[in-house]
C-alpha positions as CSV (number, residue, x, y, z in Angstrom):
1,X,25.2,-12.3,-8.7
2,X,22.2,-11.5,-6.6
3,X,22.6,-13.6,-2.9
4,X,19.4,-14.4,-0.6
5,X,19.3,-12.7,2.7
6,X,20.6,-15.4,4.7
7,X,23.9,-15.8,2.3
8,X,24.6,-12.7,2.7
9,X,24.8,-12.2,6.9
10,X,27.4,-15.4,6.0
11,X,29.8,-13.8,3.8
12,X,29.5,-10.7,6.4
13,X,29.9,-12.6,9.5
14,X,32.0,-15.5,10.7
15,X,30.1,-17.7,12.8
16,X,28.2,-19.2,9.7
17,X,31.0,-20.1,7.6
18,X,32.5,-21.4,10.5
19,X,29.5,-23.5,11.7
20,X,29.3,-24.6,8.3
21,X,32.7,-25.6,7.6
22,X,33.0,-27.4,10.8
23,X,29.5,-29.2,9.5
24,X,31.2,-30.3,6.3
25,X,34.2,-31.8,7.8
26,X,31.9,-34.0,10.3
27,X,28.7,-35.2,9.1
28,X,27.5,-32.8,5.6
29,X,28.2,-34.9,2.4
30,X,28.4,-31.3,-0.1
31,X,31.1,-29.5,-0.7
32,X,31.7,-26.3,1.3
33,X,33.0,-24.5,-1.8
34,X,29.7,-24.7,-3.1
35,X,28.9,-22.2,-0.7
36,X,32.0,-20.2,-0.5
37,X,32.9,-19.4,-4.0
38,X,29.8,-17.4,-4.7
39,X,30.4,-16.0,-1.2
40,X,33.9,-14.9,-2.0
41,X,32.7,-13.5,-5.1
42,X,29.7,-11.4,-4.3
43,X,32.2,-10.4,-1.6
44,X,35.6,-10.2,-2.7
45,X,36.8,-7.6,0.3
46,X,35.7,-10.8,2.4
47,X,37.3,-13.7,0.7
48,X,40.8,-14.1,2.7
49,X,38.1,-13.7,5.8
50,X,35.7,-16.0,5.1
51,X,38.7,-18.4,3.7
52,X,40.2,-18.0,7.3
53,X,37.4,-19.2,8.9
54,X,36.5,-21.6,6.8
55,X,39.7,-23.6,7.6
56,X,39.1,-22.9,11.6
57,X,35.4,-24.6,11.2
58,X,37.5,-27.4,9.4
59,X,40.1,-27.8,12.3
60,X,37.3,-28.0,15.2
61,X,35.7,-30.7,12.8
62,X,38.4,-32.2,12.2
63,X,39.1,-32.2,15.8
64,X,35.9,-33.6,16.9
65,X,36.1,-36.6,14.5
66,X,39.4,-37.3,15.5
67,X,38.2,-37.2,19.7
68,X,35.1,-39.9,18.1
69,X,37.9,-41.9,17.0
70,X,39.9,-41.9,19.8
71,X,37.1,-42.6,22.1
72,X,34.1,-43.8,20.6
73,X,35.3,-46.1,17.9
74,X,33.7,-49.5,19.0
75,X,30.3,-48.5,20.2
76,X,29.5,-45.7,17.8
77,X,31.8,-45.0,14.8
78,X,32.4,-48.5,13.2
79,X,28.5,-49.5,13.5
80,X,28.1,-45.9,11.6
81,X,30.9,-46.5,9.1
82,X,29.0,-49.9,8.6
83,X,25.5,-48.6,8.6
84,X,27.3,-45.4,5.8
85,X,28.5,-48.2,4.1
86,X,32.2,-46.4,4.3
87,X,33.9,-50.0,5.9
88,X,35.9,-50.8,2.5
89,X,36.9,-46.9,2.0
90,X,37.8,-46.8,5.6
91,X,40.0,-49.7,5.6
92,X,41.9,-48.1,2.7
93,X,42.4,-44.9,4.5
94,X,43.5,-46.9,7.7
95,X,46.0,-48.6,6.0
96,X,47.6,-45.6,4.5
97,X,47.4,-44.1,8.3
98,X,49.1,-46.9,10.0
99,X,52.2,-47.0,7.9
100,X,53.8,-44.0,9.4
101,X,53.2,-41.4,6.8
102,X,50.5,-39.7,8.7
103,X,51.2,-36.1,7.5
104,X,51.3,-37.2,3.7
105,X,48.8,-39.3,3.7
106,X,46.3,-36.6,5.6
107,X,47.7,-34.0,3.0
108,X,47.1,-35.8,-0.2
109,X,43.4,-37.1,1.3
110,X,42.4,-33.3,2.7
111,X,43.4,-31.8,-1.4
112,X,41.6,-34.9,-3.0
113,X,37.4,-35.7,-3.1
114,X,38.2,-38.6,-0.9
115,X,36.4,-37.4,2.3
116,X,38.9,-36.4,4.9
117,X,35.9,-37.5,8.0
118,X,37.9,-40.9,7.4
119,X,41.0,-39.6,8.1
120,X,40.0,-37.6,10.8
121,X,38.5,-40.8,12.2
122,X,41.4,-43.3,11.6
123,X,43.8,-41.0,13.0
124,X,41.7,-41.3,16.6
125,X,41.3,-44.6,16.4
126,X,44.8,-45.9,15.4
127,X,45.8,-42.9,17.9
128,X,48.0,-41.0,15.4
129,X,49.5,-37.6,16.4
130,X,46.8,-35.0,17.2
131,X,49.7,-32.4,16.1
132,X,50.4,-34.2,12.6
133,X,47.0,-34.2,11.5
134,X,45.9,-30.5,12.2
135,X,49.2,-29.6,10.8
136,X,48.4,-31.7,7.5
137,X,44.8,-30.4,7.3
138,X,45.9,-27.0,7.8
139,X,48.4,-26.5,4.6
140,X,45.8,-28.8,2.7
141,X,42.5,-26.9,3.3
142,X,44.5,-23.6,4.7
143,X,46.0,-23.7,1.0
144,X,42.6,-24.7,-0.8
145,X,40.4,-21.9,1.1
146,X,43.0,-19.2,1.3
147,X,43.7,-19.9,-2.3
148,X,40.6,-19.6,-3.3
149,X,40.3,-16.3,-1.4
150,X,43.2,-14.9,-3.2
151,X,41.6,-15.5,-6.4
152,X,38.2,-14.0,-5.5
153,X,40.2,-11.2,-4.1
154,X,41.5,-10.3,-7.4
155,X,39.1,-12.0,-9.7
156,X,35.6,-11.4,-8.0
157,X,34.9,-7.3,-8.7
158,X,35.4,-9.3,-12.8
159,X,33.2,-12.6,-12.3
160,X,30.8,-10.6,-10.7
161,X,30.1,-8.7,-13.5
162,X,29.8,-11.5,-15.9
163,X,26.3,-11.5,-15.3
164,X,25.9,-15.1,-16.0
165,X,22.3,-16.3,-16.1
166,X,21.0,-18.9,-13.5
167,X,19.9,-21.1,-16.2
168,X,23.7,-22.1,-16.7
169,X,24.9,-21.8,-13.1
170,X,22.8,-24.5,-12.0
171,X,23.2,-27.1,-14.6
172,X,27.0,-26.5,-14.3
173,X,27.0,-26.7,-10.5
174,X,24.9,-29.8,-11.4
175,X,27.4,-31.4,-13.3
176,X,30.3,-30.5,-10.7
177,X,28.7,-32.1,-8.0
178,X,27.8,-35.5,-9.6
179,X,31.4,-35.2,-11.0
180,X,32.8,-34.8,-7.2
181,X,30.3,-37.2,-6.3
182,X,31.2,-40.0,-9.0
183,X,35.3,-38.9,-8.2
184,X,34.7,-39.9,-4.5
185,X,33.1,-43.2,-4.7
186,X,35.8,-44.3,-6.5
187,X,38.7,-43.8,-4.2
């Protein structure tokens, strides 16, 4: 698996995982794992590393959203929810965050393609535990990226030499992301 210049001063570093993971869990619509996995693979020596920092961009995202909630949720996030056309999804999520099972609820939305920006969100603005909600993200995405690190650990040196041709990554990757996409907008 052959990685552009750019991809590869990621999987070396930390700050652009980082950046990028906190960017996912604010404001980026895609999937960060569609940039991790090949990272992890083309560097498996890396992939408990980049998993690591993957789930501390996620908690200063996470963080941030929840701060908008907590202080900006009249004048800026429920005209964006509105104008994103995330009301109905949000009303669902806040529901499930005001009836006292903050940590489960937060676990089971951070592991599933609902997008956890809404829980971040209603946790500031119903003004949930700070505490709870990092906790809940961090066994939900720690456990998904460090997972996925473990397996790139041991499976990456073999993957890599699969030498799969970019004609059938990309329809495949296709497919995933519409699937995630379609998964989403149904929750």
């Amino acid at each position: 698996m052959k990685l552009s210049p750019w991809m590869i001063r990621m999987a070396e570093g930390r700050t652009g995982i980082t950046v990028l993971s906190a960017m996912e869990a604010t404001f980026l619509p895609i999937p960060l794992e569609a940039v991790l996995v090949p990272l992890m693979i083309a560097r498996p020596r890396n992939a408990l590393a980049l998993g690591f920092w993957s789930l501390v961009g996620c908690l200063i995202g996470t963080a941030i959203l929840y701060v908008m909630g907590l202080l900006l949720a009249d004048p800026v996030v429920l005209p964006l929810l509105d104008w994103l056309g995330l009301s109905a999804q949000f009303g669902t999520v806040q529901d499930r965050l005001g009836g006292g099972q903050l940590f489960v609820t937060v676990l089971i939305l951070s592991v599933s393609p609902f997008p956890i920006q809404l829980a971040s969100v209603g946790s500031g603005m119903l003004g949930s535990s700070f505490a709870i909600l990092m906790a809940a993200v961090t066994v939900a995405r720690g456990g998904r990226y460090m997972g996925l690190g473990v397996l790139a650990h041991f499976l990456g040196p073999r993957l890599r030499g699969l030498r799969i041709p970019r004609w059938v990554w990309v329809p495949v990757l296709g497919l995933l992301l519409a699937l995630f996409w379609w998964t989403s907008r149904g929750l």
